[in-house]
C-alpha positions in Angstrom: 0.0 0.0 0.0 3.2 2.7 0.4 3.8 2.9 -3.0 0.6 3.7 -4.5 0.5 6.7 -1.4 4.3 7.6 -2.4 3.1 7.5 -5.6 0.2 9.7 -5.5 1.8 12.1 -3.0 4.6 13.1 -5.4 2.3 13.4 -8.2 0.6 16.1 -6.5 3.9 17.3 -5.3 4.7 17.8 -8.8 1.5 20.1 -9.4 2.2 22.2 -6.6 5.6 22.9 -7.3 5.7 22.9 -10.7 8.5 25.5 -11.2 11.1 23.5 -9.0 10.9 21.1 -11.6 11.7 22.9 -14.8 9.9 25.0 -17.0 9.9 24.2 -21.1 12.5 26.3 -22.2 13.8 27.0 -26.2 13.0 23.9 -28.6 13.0 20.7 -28.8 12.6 18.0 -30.7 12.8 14.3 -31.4 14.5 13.4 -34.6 14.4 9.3 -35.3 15.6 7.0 -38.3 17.4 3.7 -38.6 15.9 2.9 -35.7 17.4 5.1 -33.4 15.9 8.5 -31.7 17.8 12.0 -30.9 16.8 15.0 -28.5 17.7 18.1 -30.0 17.5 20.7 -28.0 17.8 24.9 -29.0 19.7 26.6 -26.4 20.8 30.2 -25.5 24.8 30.6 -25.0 24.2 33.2 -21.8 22.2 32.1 -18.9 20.1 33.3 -15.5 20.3 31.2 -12.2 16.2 31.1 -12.7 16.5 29.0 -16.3 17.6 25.8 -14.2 16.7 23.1 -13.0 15.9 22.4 -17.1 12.4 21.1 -17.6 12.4 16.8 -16.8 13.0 15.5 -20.7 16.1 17.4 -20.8 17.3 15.9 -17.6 15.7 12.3 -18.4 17.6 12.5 -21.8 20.8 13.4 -20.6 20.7 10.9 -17.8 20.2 8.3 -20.4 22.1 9.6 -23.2 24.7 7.7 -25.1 26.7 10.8 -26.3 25.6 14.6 -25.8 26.9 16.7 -29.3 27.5 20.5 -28.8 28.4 23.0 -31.2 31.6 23.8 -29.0 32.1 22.0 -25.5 34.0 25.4 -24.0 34.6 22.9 -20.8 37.2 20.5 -22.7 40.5 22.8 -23.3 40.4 26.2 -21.9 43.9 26.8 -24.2 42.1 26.3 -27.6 40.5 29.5 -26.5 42.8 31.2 -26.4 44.9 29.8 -29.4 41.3 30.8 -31.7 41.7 34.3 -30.7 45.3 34.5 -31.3 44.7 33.5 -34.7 42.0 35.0 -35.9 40.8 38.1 -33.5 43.9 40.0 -32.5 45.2 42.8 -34.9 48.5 42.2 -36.2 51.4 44.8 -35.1 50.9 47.7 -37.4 47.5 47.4 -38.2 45.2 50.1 -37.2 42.7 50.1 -33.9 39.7 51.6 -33.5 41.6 54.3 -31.6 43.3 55.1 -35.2 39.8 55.5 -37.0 38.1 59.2 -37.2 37.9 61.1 -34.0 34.3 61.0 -33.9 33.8 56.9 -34.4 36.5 56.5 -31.9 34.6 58.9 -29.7 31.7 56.9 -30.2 33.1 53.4 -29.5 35.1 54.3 -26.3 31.7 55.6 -25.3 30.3 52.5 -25.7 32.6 50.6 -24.1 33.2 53.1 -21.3 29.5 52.1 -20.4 29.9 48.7 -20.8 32.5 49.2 -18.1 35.5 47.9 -20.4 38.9 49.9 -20.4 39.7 50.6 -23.9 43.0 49.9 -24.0 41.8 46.2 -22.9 40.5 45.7 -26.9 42.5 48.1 -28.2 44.2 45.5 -30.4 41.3 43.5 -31.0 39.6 43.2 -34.7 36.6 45.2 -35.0 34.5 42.1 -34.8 35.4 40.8 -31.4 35.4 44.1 -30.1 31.2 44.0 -31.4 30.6 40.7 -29.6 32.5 41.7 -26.6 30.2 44.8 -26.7 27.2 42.7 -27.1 28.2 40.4 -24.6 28.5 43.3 -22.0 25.1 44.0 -23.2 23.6 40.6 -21.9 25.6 40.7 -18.6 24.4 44.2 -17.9 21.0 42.6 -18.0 22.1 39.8 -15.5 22.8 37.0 -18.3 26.1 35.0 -17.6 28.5 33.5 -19.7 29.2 30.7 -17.4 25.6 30.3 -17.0 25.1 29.0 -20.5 23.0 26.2 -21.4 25.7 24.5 -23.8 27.6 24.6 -20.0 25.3 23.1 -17.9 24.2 20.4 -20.2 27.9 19.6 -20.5 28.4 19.4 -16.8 25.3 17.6 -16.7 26.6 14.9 -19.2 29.9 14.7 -17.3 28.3 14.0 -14.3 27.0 11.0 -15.4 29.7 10.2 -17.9 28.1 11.1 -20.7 30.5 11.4 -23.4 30.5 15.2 -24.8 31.5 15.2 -28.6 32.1 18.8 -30.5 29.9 19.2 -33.9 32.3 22.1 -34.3 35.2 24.0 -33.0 36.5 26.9 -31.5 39.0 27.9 -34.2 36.6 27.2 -36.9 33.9 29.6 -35.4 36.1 32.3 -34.9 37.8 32.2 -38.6 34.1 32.9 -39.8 34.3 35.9 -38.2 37.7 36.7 -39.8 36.6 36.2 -43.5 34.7 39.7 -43.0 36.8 42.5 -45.1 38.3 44.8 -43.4 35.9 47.8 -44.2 33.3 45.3 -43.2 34.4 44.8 -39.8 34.3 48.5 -39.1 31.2 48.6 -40.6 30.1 45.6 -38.5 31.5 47.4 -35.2 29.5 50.6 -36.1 26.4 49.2 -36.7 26.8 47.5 -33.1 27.1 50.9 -31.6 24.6 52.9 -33.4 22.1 49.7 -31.6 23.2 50.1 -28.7 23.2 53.7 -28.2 19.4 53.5 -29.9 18.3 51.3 -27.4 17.6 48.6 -30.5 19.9 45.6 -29.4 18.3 45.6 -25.8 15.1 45.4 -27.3 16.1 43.0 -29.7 18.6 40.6 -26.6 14.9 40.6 -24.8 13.1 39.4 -27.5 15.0 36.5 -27.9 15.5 35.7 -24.3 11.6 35.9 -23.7 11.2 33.7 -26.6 13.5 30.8 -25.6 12.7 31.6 -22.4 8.8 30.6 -22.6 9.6 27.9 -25.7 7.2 30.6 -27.5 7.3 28.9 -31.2 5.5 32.1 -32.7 8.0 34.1 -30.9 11.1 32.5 -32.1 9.7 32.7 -35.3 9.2 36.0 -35.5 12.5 36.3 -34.1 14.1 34.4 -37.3 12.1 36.3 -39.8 13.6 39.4 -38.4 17.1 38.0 -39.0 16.1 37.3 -42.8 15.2 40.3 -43.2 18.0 42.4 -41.6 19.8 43.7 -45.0 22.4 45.5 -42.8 26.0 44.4 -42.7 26.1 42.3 -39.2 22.2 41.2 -40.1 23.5 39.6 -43.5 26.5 38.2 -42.0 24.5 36.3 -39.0 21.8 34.7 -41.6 24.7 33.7 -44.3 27.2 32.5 -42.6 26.6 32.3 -39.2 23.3 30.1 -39.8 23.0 29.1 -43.3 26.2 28.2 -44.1 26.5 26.2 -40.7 23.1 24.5 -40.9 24.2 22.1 -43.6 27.4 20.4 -42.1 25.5 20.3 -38.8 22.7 18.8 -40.3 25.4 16.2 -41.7 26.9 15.4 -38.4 24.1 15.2 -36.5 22.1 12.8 -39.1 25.5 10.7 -39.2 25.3 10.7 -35.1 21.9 9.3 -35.2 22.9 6.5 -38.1 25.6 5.4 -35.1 24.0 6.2 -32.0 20.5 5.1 -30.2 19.2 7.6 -27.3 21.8 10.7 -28.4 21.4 14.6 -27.1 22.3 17.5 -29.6 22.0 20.9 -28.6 22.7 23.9 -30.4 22.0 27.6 -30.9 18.3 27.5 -30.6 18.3 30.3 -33.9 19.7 27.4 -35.9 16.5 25.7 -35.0 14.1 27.9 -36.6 13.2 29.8 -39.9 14.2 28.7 -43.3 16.7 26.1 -44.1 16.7 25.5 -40.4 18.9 22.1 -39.2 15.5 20.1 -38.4 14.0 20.8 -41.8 17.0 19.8 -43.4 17.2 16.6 -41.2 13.6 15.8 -42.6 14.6 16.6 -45.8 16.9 13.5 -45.8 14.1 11.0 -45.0 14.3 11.4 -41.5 11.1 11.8 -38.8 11.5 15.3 -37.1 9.3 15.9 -34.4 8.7 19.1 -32.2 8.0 18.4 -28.9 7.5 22.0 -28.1 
């Protein structure tokens, strides 16, 4: 007779407290074929103490997976960090800074980061690109969203836990020379658009809209979210939807479909953006004959 009680106590438990438990968060869904299944998951690369625990499935999935595939697992080798922005984001002696552009963009960018709380001489030698995501990173954390809070992290500390092998669908290196096939005029141009949102309020707006989104797994939200990125004709808005996702898409699409072939019970998660809109990973997983679910 315990067990039914147990049973029925911690069902109710569960309806009572359903926050402790997890709320649905990003997307997910199930991809099967050859008789094997995969979770993939959409996550956000910043994080709040409030987005964990991660809703049960996530957990459950984890617990039972037989390899957990990230775009990057940041947790592996600290060095190759550091290596990625040696090649491909420091400014090589000689070549000009931000600080040697026209008075009034330097003005404007020493503004910025003066706000963000960032000594300028800190990026001083950085490409104009990195000094645009390290802008737009200061962005999120002013809003209380942590780097080391990321959901890529925690699932990857979560796999480890249970020893879970963690397997890169990417790498460090290769992410960063994407960045570094921008011209150089493009980079600036890249770096000024960042500024010009930021001191117009727009990438705020814009960092909210897609934190509420994955936030509350809101598909029309994400979607709307997506559309907005394929139709952003500026420099950095072109950049993000050809290279940064559509080029990408593809040869993770590959690698995941050729996980699955191997592996029963596997985890992906990735960018939940490459999840959504046009030419989107799942739509090119079902357009090679696999079943692609969305569980929400």
């Amino acid at each position: 007779m315990r067990r039914p009680i147990i049973v029925v106590f911690l069902s109710l438990l569960m309806l009572a407290l359903p926050s402790a438990w997890g709320a649905e968060r990003g997307a997910l869904f199930k991809v099967s074929g050859s008789g094997h299944t995969m979770y993939l998951f959409g996550t956000m690369h910043v994080g709040l103490p409030e987005f964990y625990p991660l809703e049960p499935r996530i957990a459950t999935a984890i617990q039972n997976a037989s390899a957990l595939a990230l775009e990057v697992d940041l947790l592996q080798d600290p060095a190759k960090l550091g290596a990625a922005m040696q090649a491909h984001a420091m400014l090589a002696p000689g070549k000009p800074g931000f600080q040697d552009r026209s008075p009034a963009f330097r003005k404007r960018v020493e503004q910025a980061l003066k706000k963000a709380k960032i000594d300028p001489a800190a990026v001083a030698r950085f490409k104009p690109w990195l000094v645009a995501t390290t802008l737009t990173l200061a962005e999120y954390a002013s809003e209380g969203y942590q780097a080391e809070l990321a959901v890529d992290i925690k699932l990857a500390q979560m796999a480890r836990a249970v020893k879970v092998p963690v397997i890169e669908l990417e790498s460090i290196s290769a992410q960063f020379a994407m960045f570094d096939r921008l011209g150089v005029e493009e980079q600036w141009k890249f770096l000024e658009e960042s500024v010009e949102m930021m001191e117009s309020g727009k990438q705020r707006a814009e960092m909210r809209q897609i934190v509420d989104a994955w936030g509350s797994a809101d598909k029309a939200a994400l979607d709307a979210v997506a559309a907005k990125v394929e139709g952003d004709t500026s420099v950095s808005g072109k950049f993000m939807q050809k290279v940064l996702l559509e080029e990408r898409n593809g040869p993770l699409a590959e690698k995941l479909a050729a996980l699955l072939a191997k592996q029963d019970k596997s985890v992906a998660a990735i960018g939940v953006l490459h999840l959504v809109g046009k030419n989107s990973v799942p739509a090119l997983l079902g357009g090679k004959g696999l079943t692609v679910e969305r569980v929400y």
